[in-house]
C-alpha positions in Angstrom: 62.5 96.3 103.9 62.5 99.9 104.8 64.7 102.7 103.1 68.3 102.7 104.9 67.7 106.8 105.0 64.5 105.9 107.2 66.0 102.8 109.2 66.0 103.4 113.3 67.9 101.2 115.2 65.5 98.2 116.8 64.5 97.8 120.2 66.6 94.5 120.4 64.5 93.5 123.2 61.5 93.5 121.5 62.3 93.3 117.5 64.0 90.1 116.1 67.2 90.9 114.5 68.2 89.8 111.0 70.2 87.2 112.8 67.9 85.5 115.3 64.7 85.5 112.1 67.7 83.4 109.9 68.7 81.2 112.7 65.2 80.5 113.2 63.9 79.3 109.8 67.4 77.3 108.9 67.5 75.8 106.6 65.4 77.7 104.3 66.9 80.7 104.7 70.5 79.3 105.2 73.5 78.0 102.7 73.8 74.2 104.2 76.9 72.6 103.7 77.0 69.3 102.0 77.9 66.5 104.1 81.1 66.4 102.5 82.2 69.5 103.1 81.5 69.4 106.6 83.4 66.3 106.8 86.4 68.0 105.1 86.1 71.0 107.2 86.1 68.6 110.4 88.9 66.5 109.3 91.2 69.5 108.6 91.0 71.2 111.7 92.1 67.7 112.7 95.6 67.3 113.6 96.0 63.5 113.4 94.1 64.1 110.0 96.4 62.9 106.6 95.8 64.1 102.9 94.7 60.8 102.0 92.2 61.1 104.9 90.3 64.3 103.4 90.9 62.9 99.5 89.3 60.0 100.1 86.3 62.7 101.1 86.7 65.0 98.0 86.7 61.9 95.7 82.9 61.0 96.7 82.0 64.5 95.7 82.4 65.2 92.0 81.7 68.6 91.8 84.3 69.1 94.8 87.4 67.1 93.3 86.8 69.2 90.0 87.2 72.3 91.8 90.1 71.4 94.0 92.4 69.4 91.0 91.6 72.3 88.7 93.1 74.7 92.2 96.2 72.5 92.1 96.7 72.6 88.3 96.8 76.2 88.4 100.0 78.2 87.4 99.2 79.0 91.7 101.3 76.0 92.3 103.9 75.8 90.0 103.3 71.9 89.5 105.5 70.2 87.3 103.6 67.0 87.4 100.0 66.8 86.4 97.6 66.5 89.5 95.6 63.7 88.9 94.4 62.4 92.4 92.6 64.6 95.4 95.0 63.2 97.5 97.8 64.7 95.5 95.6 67.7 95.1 95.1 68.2 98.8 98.8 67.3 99.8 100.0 70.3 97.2 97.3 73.1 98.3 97.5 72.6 101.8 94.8 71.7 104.8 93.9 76.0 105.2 93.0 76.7 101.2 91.3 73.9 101.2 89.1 75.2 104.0 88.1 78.3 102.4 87.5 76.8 98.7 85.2 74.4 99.8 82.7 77.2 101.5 83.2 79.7 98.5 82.7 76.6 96.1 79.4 76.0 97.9 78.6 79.4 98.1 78.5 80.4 94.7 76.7 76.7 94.1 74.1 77.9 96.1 73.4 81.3 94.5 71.1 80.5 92.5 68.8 78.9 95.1 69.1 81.8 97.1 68.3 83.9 94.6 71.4 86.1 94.9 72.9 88.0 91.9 75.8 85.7 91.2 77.9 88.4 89.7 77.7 90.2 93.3 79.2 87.1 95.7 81.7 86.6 92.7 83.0 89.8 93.3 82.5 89.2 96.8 84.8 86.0 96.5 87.2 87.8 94.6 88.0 90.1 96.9 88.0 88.0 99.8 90.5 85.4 97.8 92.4 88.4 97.2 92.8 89.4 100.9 93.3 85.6 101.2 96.4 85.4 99.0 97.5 89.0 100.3 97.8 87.7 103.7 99.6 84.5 102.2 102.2 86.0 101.0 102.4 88.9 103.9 103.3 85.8 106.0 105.7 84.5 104.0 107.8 87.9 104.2 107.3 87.7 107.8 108.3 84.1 108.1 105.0 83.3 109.6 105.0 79.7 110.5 101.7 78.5 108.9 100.7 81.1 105.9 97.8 78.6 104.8 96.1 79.4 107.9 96.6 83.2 106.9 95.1 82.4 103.8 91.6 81.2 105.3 91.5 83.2 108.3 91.9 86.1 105.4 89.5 84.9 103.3 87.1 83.7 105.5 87.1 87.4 107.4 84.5 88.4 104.5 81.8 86.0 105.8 79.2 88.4 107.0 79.3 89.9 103.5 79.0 86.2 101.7 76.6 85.5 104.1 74.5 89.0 103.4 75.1 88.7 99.6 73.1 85.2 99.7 70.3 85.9 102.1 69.9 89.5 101.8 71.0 90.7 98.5 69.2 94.0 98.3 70.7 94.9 101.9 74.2 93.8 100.7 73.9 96.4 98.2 72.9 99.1 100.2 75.6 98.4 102.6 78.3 98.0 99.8 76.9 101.2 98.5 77.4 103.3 101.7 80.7 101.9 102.5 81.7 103.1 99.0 80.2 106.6 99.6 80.9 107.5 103.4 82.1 104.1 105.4 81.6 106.2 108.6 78.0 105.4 108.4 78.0 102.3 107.6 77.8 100.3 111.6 75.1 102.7 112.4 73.4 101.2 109.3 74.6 97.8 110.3 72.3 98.0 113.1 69.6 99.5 111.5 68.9 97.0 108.9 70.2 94.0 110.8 69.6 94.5 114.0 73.3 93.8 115.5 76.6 94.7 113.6 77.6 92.8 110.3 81.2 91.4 112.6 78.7 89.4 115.2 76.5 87.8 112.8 79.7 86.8 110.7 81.1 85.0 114.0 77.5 83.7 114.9 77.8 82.3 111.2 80.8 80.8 111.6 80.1 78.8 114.7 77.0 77.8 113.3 78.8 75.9 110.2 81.1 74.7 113.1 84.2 76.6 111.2 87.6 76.6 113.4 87.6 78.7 116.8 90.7 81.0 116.1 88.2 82.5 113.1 84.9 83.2 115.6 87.0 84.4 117.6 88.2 86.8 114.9 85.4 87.9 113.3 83.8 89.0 116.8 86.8 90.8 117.7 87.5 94.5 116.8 90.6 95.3 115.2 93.2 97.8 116.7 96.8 98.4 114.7 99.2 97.1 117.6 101.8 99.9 118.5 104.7 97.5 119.0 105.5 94.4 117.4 103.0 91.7 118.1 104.5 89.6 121.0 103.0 85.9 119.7 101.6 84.3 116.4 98.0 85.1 117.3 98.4 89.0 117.5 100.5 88.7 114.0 97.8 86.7 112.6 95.2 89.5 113.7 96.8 92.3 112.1 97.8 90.8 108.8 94.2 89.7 108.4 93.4 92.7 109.0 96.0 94.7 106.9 95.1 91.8 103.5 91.3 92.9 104.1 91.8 96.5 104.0 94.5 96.5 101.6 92.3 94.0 99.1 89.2 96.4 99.5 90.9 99.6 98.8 92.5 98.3 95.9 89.7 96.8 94.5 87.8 100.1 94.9 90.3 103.1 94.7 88.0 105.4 93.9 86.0 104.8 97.0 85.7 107.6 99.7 88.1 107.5 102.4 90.2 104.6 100.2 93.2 106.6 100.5 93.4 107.5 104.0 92.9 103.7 104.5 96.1 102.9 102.5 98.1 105.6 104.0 97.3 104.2 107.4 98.1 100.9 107.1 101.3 102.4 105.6 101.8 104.0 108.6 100.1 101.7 111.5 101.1 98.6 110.3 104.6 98.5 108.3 106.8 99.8 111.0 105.5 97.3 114.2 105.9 94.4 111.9 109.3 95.5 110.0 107.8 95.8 106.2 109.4 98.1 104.2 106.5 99.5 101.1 108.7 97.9 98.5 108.0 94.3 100.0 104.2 95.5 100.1 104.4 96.4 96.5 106.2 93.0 95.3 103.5 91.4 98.1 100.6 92.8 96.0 101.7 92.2 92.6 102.4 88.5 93.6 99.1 88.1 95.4 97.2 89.3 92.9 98.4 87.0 90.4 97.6 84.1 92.6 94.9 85.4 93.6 93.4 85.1 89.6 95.0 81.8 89.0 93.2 80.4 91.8 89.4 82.6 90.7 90.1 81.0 87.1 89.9 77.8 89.0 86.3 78.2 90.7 84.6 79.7 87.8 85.6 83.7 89.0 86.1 85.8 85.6 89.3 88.0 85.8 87.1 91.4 86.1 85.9 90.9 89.5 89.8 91.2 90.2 90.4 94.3 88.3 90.4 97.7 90.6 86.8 99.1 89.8 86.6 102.2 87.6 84.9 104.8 89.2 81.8 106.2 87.0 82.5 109.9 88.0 86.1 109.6 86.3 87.7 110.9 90.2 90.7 111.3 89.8 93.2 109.4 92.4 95.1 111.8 94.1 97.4 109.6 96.3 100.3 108.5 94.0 100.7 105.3 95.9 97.6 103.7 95.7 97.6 105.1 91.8 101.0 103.2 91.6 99.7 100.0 93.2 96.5 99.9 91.4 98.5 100.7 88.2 101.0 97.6 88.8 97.8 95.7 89.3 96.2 96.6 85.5 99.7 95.5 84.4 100.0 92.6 85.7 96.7 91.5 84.1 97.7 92.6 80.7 101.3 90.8 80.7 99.6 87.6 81.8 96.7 88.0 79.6 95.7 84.5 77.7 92.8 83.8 75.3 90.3 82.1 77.8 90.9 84.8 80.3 88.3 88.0 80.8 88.8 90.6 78.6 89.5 93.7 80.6 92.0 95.8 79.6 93.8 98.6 81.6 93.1 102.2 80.9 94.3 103.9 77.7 96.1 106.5 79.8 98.0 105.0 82.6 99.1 107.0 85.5 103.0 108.3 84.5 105.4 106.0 85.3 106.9 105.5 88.4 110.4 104.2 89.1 110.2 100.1 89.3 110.5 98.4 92.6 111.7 95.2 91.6 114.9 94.0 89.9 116.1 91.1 87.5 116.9 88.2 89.1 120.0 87.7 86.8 121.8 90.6 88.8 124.2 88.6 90.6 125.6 91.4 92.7 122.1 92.0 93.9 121.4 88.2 94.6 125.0 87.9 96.4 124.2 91.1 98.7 120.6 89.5 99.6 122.0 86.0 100.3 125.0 87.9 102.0 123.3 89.9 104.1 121.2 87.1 105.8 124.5 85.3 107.1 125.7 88.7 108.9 125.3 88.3 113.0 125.5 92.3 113.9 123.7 95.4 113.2 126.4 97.5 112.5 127.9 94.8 110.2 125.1 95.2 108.2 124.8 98.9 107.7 127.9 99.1 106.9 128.1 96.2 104.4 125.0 97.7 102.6 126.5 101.1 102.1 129.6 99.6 100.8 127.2 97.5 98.3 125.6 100.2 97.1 129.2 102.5 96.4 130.8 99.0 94.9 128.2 96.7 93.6 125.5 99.0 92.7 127.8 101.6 91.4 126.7 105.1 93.4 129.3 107.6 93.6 128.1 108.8 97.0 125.8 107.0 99.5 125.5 108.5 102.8 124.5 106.6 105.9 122.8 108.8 108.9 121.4 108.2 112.5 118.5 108.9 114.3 120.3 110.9 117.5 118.4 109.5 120.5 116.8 112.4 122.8 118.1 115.0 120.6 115.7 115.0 117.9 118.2 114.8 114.8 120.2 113.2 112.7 123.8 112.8 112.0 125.7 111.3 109.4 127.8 107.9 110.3 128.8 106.4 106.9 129.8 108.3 104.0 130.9 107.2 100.5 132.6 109.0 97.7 134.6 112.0 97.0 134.7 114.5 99.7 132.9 112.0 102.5 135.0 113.1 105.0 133.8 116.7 105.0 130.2 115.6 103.9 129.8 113.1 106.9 131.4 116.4 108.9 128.4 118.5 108.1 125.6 116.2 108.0 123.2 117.0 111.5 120.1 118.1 110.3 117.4 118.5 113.3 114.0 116.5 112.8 111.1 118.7 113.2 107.5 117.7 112.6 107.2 118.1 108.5 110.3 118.5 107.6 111.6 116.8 104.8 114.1 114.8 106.8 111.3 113.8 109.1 108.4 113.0 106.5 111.0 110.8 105.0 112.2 108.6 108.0 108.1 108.2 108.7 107.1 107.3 104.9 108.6 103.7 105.2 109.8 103.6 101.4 112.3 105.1 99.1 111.8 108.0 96.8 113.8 109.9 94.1 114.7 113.6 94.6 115.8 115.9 92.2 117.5 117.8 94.5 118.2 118.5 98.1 117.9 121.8 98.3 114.3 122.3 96.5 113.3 119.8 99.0 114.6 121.9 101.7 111.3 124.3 102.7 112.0 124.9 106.2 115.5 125.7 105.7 117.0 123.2 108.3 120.1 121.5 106.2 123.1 123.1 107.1 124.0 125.5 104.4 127.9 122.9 104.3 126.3 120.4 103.7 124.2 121.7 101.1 127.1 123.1 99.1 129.7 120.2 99.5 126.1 117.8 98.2 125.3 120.1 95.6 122.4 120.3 93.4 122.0 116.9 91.7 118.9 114.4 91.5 119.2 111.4 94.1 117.3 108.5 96.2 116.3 108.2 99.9 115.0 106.0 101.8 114.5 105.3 105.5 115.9 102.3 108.3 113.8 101.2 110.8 113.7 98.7 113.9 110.5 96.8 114.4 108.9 99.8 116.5 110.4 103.1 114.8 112.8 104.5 112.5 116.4 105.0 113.6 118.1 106.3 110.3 118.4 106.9 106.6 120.3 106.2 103.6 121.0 108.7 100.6 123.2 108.1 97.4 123.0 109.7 93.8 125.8 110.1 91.1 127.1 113.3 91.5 127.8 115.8 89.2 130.1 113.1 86.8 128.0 110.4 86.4 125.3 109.2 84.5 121.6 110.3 85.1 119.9 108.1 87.7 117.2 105.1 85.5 115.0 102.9 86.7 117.0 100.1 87.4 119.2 102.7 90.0 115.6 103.2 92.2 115.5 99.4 92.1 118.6 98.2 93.3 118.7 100.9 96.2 114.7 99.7 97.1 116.0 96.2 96.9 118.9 97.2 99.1 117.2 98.6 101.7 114.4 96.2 101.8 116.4 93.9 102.4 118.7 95.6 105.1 115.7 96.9 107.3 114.2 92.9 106.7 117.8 92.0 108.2 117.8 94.6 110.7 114.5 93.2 112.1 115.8 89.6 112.0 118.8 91.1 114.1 116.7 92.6 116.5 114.2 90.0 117.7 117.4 87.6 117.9 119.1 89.6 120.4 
């Protein structure tokens, strides 16, 4: 195999690409599926198919069944009776998961015959289960109606790499090494040691094994971030495979070159069109991850292949939300840490805190506004409902409630709380030019804590009023949006009597306004 560095691109009319040479001397130089997992992966892409249908076929295969009751005995599934049967097994995980274990049980089965370094398609796996559960639980937020088939179709997007990790280790790690250094490179290396880009060979692959149609198609398509909200279930499925893949492999690597760019556009490209607001993504991560490690612990993964990589050059991470989410990651490791788990442990010095996004569940106020909130029928209902509940049931002295004005490029103030709101909502209408603070704010797509509005006034757009009737005290933001753009923002802080702002302030107001804009979008595509 020549050096990457020295590589040309093939003459594909006259050089056989790394595709056509493995099609060609199958099986040697292919993983074959066992006769029972073809049968499983037939019968679930069945229809008319039951669970007792594909258990009966996991029960004939030993090694299968073990893997599959040990997935459904996991903390994963929350099962308060004993799994004991594959029917049961199959019933609880679902016809999807059980698609992808089955390959990545095989997979890493076949490692050794292959040759490949089984550490290498273990982390492999691990990041493509996480993407798997990340697009899980991506679905469930946005009410997808099958998140099981998010979860393969996730998982499964990985394939070319699987496939590359088993028959062509020492290219795997040249490829994996590039996309860590400078990923802009990497398709031109793609065709230099393959022949044809990684995606085609992946869908080539998955025809071959004769896995469902919606995922060849997949893999052979190029992804785009849609612009708008995706119009049917196919276009959503594309994008939050696509968001779970990026989003597992920049967390998994931070470090990596380019990593933060990546999470800052899928921030930007694919939260607004399909009406997330960055605090679901964060409780969407933590949650996946944990699943995510239940489920390895199950097929034999070890807990450090889920654990962000440290970067040997000690660089730091300069992009405080990917620090935050790869922080919250660490943590949840270590609170769920048990005795038969890996070892890892989080750095000694953690990134400084950041204010929580998630609240108790015994707040009752919080869990009447959420369940509240769902039952309201009109827009305006709802912005108004969630301003009062953050003056009354979250206790803020002031919240101020303020619209994107269409055509005019600013914003004016339409709901005021708290003393003086009269004259405050008076003098509210700030203009929104291109990086100012008003304007960075309504396009970050998740709440923040100021310490006080004029310091973050640079460009010396708010109205001298309004900065004098606000004064000079710490408070949160935190922007509205439709499915296709933001139309307003919410402030509210203290004031000058009241107690300083905690942790548990920034997470009632996150869990306020998540929960409005998720409302707001269910509003939307109703009418």
């Amino acid at each position: 195999m020549p050096q990457m560095e020295q590589a040309a691109p093939p003459d594909q009319t006259t050089t056989p690409s790394f595709l056509e040479s493995l099609l060609a001397d199958a099986p040697e130089t292919l993983p074959i599926l066992r006769q029972s997992c073809i049968q499983v992966l037939n019968l679930t892409q069945d229809k008319r198919s039951s669970a007792s249908d594909i258990g009966d076929i996991i029960k004939r295969d030993q090694a299968m069944m073990a893997n599959i009751i040990k997935i459904a005995n996991s903390p994963a599934y929350f099962t308060r009776v004993p799994v004991k049967t594959s029917t049961h097994a199959v019933a609880l995980i679902g016809f999807d998961v059980i698609q992808a274990m089955v390959v990545a049980a095989q997979l890493i089965e076949q490692a050794d015959a292959f040759g490949a370094k089984t550490s290498c398609l273990k982390h492999l796996l691990a990041r493509a289960l996480v993407a798997g559960t990340q697009a899980q639980e991506l679905g469930k937020a946005l009410n997808y109606p099958e998140p099981g088939f998010l979860f393969t179709n996730a998982m499964l997007y990985s394939l070319g790499d699987l496939i590359l990790a088993l028959c062509r280790p020492e290219v795997a790690e040249q490829l994996e090494a590039l996309r860590l250094e400078d990923p802009t490179k990497v398709p031109k290396a793609e065709l230099a040691l393959l022949g044809r880009p990684l995606s085609t060979i992946a869908a080539t692959m998955a025809k071959h094994w004769h896995l469902p149609n919606n995922l060849v198609h997949l893999l052979g398509k190029k992804s785009v971030w849609p612009k708008t909200r995706p119009e049917n279930d196919q276009q959503i499925m594309e994008g939050i495979v696509r968001a779970a893949n990026e989003l597992s492999y920049c967390l998994l690597n931070p470090s990596g070159s380019g990593q933060e760019n990546v999470l800052q556009s899928l921030i930007q490209h694919f939260l607004p069109p399909f009406s997330l607001s960055y605090t679901q993504l964060e409780q969407t991560v933590t949650k996946a991850f944990m699943q995510a490690s239940e489920i390895a612990s199950a097929i034999n993964i070890p807990q450090q292949h889920l654990l962000p990589a440290s970067d040997p050059n000690h660089t730091p991470m300069h992009n405080q939300q990917l620090q935050k989410l790869t922080f919250a990651i660490q943590q949840t490791f270590q609170c769920n840490q048990t005795p038969n788990q890996g070892k890892s442990q989080p750095p000694s010095t953690p990134p400084s805190p950041q204010p929580q996004s998630t609240v108790s569940s015994t707040d009752s106020q919080l869990l009447e506004y959420t369940l509240a909130a769902m039952k309201i029928r009109e827009p305006s209902h709802l912005l108004t409902f969630a301003t009062h509940a953050l003056y009354t049931s979250c206790g803020f002295e002031r919240v101020l409630l303020a619209f994107v004005v269409p055509g005019k490029e600013k914003l004016e103030a339409k709901i005021c709380h708290g003393s003086q709101a009269d004259e405050i909502q008076a003098a509210f209408h700030c203009p929104l030019n291109k990086g100012n603070f008003w304007n960075h704010l309504l396009y970050q797509y998740q709440p923040i804590q100021f310490q006080s509005l004029e310091d973050e006034d640079t460009s010396n757009e708010i109205p001298t009023e309004f900065l004098q009737l606000w004064g000079n005290y710490p408070g949160l933001a935190g922007s509205l949006y439709a499915p296709n753009k933001p139309i307003g923002l919410i402030l509210a802080d203290r004031g000058s009597s009241g107690p300083p702002l905690t942790d548990k302030d920034f997470a009632a107001f996150s869990l306020v306004l998540s929960q409005t804009n998720a409302n707001l979008a269910r509003l939307t595509q109703a009418h």
